[in-house]
C-alpha positions as CSV (number, residue, x, y, z in Angstrom):
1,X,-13.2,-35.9,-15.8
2,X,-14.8,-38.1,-12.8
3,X,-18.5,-37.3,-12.4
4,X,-19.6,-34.2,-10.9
5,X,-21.0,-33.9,-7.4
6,X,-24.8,-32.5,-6.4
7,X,-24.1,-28.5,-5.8
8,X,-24.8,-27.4,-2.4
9,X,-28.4,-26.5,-1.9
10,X,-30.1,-23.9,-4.5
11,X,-27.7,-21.9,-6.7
12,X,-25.9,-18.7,-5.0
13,X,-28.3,-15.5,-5.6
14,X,-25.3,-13.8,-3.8
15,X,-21.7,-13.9,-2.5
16,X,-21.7,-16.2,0.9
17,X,-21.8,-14.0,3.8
18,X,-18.6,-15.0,6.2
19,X,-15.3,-15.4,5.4
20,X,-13.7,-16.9,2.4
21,X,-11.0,-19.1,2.1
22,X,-8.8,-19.7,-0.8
23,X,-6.2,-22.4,-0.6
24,X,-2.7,-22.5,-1.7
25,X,-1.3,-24.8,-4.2
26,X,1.0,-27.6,-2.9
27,X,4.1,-28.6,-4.9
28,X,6.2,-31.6,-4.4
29,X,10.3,-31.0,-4.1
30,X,10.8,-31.3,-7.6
31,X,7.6,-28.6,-8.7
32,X,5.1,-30.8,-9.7
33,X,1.6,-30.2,-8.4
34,X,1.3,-32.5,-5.0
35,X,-2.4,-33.3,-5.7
36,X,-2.6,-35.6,-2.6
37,X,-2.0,-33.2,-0.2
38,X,-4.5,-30.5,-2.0
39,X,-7.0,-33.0,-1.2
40,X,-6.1,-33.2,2.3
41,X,-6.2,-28.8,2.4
42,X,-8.8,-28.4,0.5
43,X,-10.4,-31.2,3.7
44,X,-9.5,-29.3,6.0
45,X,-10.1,-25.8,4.5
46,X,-13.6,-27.5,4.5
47,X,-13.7,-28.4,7.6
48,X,-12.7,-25.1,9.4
49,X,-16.3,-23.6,8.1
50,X,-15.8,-21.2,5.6
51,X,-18.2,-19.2,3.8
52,X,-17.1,-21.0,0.8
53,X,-13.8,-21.9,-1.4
54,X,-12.6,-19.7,-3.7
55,X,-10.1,-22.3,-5.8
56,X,-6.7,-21.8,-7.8
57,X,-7.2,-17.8,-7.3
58,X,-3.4,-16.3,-7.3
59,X,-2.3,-17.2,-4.2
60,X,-3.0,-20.8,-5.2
61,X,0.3,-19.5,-8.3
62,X,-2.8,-19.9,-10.7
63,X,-0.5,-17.8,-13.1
64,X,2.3,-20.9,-12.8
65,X,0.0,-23.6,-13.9
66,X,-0.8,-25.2,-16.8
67,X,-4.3,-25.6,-18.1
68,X,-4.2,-29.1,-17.3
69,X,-3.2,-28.6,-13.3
70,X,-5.4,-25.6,-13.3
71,X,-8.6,-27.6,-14.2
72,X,-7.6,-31.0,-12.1
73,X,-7.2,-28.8,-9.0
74,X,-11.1,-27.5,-9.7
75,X,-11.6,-31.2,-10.2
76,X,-10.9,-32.3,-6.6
77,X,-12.2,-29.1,-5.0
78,X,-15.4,-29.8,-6.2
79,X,-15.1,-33.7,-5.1
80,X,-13.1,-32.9,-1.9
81,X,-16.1,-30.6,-0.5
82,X,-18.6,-32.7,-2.1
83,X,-21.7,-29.9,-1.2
84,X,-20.4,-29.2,2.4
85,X,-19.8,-25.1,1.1
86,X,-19.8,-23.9,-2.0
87,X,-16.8,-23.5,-4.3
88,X,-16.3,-20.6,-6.4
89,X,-13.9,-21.5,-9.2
90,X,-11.3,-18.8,-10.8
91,X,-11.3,-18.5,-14.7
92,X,-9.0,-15.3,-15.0
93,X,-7.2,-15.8,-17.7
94,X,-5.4,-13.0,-20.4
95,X,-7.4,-14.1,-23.2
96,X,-11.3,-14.0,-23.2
97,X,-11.3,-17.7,-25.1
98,X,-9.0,-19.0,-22.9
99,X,-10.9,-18.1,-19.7
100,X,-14.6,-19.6,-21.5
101,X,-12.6,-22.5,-21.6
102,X,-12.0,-23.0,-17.8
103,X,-15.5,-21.4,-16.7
104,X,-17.5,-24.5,-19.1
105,X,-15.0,-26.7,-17.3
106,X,-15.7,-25.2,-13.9
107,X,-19.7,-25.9,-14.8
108,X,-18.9,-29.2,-15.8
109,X,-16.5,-30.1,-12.8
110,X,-19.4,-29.1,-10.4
111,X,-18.4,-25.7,-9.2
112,X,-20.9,-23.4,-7.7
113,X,-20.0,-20.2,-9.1
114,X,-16.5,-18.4,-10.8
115,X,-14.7,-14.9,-10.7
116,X,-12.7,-13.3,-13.0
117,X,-10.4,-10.9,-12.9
118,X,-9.3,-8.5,-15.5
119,X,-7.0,-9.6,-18.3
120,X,-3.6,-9.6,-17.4
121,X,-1.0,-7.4,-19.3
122,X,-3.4,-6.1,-22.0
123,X,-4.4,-2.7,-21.4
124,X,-8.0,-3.4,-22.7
125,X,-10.3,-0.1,-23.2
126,X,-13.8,-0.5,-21.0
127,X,-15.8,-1.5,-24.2
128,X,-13.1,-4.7,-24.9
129,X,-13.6,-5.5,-20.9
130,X,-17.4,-5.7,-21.4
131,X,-17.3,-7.3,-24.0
132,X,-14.9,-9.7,-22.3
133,X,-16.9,-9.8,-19.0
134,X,-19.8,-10.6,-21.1
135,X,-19.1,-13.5,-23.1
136,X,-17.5,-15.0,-19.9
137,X,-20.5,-14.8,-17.6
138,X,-22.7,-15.4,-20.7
139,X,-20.4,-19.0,-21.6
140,X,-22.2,-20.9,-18.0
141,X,-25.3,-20.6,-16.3
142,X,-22.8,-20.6,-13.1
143,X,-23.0,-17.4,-10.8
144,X,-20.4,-14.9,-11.9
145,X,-18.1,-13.1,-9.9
146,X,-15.7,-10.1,-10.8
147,X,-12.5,-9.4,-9.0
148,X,-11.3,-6.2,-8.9
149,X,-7.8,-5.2,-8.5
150,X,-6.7,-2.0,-9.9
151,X,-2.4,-3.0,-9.0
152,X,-2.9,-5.7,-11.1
153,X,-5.1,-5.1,-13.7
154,X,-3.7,-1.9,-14.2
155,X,-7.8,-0.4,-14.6
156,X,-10.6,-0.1,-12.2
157,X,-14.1,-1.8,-12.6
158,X,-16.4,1.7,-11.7
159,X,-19.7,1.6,-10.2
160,X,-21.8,2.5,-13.6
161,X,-19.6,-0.2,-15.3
162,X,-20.6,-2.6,-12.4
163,X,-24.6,-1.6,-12.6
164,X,-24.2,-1.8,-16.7
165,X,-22.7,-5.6,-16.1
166,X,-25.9,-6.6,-13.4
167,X,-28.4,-5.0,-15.9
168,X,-27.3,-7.4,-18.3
169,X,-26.2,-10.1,-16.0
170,X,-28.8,-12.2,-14.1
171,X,-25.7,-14.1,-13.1
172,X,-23.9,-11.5,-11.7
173,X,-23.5,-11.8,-7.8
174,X,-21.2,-10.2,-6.4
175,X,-17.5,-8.5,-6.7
176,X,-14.1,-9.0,-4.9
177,X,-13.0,-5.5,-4.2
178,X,-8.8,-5.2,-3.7
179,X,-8.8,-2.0,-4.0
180,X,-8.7,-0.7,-0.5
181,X,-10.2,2.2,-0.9
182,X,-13.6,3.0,0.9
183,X,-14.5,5.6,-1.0
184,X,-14.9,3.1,-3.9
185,X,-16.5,0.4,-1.9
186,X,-19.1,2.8,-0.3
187,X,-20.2,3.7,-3.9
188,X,-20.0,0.6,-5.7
189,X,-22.5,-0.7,-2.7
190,X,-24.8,2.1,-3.2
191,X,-25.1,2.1,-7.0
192,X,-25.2,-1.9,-6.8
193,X,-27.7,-2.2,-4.0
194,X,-30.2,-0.1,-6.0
195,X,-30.3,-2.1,-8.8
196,X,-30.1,-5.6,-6.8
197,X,-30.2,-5.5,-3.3
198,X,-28.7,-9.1,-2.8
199,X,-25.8,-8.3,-4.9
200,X,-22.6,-9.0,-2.9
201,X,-19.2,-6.7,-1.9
202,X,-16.6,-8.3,0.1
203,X,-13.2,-6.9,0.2
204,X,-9.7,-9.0,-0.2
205,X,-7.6,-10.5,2.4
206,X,-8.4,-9.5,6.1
207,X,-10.0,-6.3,6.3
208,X,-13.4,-7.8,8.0
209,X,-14.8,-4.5,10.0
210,X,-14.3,-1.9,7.4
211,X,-15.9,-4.4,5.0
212,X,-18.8,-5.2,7.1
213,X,-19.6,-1.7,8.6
214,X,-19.8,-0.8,4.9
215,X,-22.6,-2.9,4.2
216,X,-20.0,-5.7,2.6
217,X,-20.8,-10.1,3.5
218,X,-17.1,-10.5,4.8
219,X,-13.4,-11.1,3.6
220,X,-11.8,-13.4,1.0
221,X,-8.9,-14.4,3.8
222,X,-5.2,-15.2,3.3
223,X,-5.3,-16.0,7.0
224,X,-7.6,-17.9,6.5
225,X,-5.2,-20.8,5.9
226,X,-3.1,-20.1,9.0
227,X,-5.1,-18.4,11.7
228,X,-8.7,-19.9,10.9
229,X,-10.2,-19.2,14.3
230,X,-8.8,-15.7,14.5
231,X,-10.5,-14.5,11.1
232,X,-13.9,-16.4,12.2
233,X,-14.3,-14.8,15.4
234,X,-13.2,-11.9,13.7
235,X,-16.1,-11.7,11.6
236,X,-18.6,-13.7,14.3
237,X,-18.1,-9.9,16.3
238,X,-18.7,-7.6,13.1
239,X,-21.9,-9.3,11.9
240,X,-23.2,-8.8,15.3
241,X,-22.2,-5.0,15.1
242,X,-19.3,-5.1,17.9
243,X,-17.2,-3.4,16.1
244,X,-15.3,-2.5,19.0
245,X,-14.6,-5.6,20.5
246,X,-13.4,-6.5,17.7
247,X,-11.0,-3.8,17.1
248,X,-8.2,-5.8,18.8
249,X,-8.5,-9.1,16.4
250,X,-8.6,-6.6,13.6
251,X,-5.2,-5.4,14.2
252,X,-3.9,-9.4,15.0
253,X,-5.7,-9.8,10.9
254,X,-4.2,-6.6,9.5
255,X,-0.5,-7.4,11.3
256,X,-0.6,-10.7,9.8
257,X,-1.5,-9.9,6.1
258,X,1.0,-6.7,6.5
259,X,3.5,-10.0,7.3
260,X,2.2,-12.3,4.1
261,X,2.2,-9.5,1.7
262,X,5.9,-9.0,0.9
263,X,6.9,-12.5,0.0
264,X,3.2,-13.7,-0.7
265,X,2.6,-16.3,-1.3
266,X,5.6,-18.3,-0.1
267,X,5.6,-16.9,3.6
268,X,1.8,-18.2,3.6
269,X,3.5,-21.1,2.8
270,X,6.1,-20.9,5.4
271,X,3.8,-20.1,7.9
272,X,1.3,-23.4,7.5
273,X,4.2,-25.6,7.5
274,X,5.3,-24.2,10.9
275,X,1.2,-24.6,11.7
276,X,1.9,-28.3,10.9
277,X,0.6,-28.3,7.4
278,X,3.5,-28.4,4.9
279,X,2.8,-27.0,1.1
280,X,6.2,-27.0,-0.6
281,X,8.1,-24.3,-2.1
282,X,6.5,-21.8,-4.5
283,X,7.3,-22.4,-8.5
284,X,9.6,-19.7,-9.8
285,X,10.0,-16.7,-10.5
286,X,8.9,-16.8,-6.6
287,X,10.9,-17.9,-3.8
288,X,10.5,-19.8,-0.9
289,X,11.7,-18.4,2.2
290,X,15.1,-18.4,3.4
291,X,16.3,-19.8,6.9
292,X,16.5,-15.8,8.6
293,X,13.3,-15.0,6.8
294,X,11.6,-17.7,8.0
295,X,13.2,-17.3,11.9
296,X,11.7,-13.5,11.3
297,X,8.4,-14.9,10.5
298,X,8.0,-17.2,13.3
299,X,9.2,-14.1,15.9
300,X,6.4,-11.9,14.7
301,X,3.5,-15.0,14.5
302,X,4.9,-15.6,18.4
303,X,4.1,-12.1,18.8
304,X,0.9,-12.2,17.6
305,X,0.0,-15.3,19.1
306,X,-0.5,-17.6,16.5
307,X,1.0,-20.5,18.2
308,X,-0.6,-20.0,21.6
309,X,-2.6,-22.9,21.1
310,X,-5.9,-21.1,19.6
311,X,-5.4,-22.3,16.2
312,X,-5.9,-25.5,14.7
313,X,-2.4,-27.5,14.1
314,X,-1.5,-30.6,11.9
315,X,-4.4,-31.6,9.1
């Protein structure tokens, strides 16, 4: 492992307020991780001013990836933005061992902060998931995330199991919420906010006003990777409270995850090389788009305006 880079600035005591954005995973013709161009997104991820980076999460295939390919990609992140916004490392992993492993390498590799989702495929009982939670956040001095997706975890993280986590957490900063439900987001905030007022919500993909008038700092973006400018001004308008005006970029957001989510991640894909940024395919058991799905794609990013010339082209 090279030498790690200076962290930006003083470690997070929250989740960055803004929008998020997580990059894909490029793969060469033949499936191998194309680490070249990862450098080059991860540059120009940088470079469109995220919040932050939130590295091999599942729409970077984290799930297809050996530990070897999962750690080098944290590797040159970290190097890549070298300080310019912080990068928050994923560590989910099925096995509570197996995910200590990746968050000391995260610490090592220079990250800022990591998440964790639940374990996959185990139905673990709540006691088992704190325990797990807790040896996780307790492996690294890093910030520690939580990302909570009831579809895929198959459980979800409550409010008092949230507050239990912070009490014995100093390192606990925030959570990921892909649940879509407000009800949920309106109490974890409350119960949260009493114990630590800086503790951050932001909801998944592109949901920016309902996350910010709920007291949330913003939007881990899929769109992010396509439509940079649109999810930025986006959020620009809610943190100044015009929610209104922003209505109408809200829908352009919500159209194009409701576009993404069927064949995600490989029409994010598709949709970056038409931007002028070419990824690859997606490793099996995904597939890349076909030649129709792909002329459907285009047709509805026309629609939307994607390729009026708002939106950054090429690297």
């Amino acid at each position: 492992m090279s030498t790690p880079r200076k962290r930006t600035g003083q470690p997070l005591r929250s989740v960055p307020k803004g929008v998020m954005h997580v990059p894909v995973t490029p793969f060469m013709a033949h499936m191998a991780v194309d680490y070249d161009t990862f450098e080059k997104l991860v540059d120009w991820h940088v470079r469109q001013n995220p919040s932050s980076l939130c590295v091999v999460l599942h729409i970077a295939e984290s799930v297809s990836l050996t530990r070897e390919e999962h750690k080098k990609l944290i590797e040159i992140s970290v190097s890549v933005t070298n300080g310019r916004v912080p990068v928050i490392a994923n560590v989910s992993m099925a096995g509570t061992d197996q995910a200590i492993d990746l968050a000391r390498h995260a610490e090592k590799a220079g990250a800022d902060a990591i998440i964790c989702l639940s374990p996959y495929y185990w139905p673990v009982p709540e006691e088992a998931l704190h325990d797990h939670f807790i040896r996780i956040a307790k492996a690294t001095p890093l910030p520690f995330m939580i990302y909570n997706s009831p579809i895929f975890q198959g459980v979800s993280l409550s409010p008092k199991f949230l507050v239990r986590l912070m009490h014995e957490l100093p390192n606990f900063i925030g959570e990921k919420e892909a649940s879509h439900n407000f009800e949920y987001f309106i109490e974890a905030r409350r119960a949260t906010q009493a114990v630590r007022p800086e503790f951050g919500l932001l909801l998944g993909v592109e949901y920016i006003i309902p996350s910010v008038s709920m007291g949330g700092v913003g939007s881990m973006s899929i769109a992010g990777g396509v439509a940079p400018r649109l999810m930025q001004k986006l959020y620009d308008l809610c943190a100044a409270g015009k929610f209104f005006e922003a209505a109408p970029l809200q829908d352009k957001a919500s159209h194009l995850w409701q576009l993404f989510k069927p064949e995600y991640p490989a029409a994010i894909k598709a949709a970056m090389e038409m931007m002028g940024r070419p990824v690859g395919p997606v490793r099996g058991p995904m597939r890349s788009l076909d030649a129709g799905q792909k002329q459907k794609l285009r047709k509805e990013l026309e629609g939307i305006g994607v390729f009026d010339g708002g939106e950054p082209t090429g690297w």
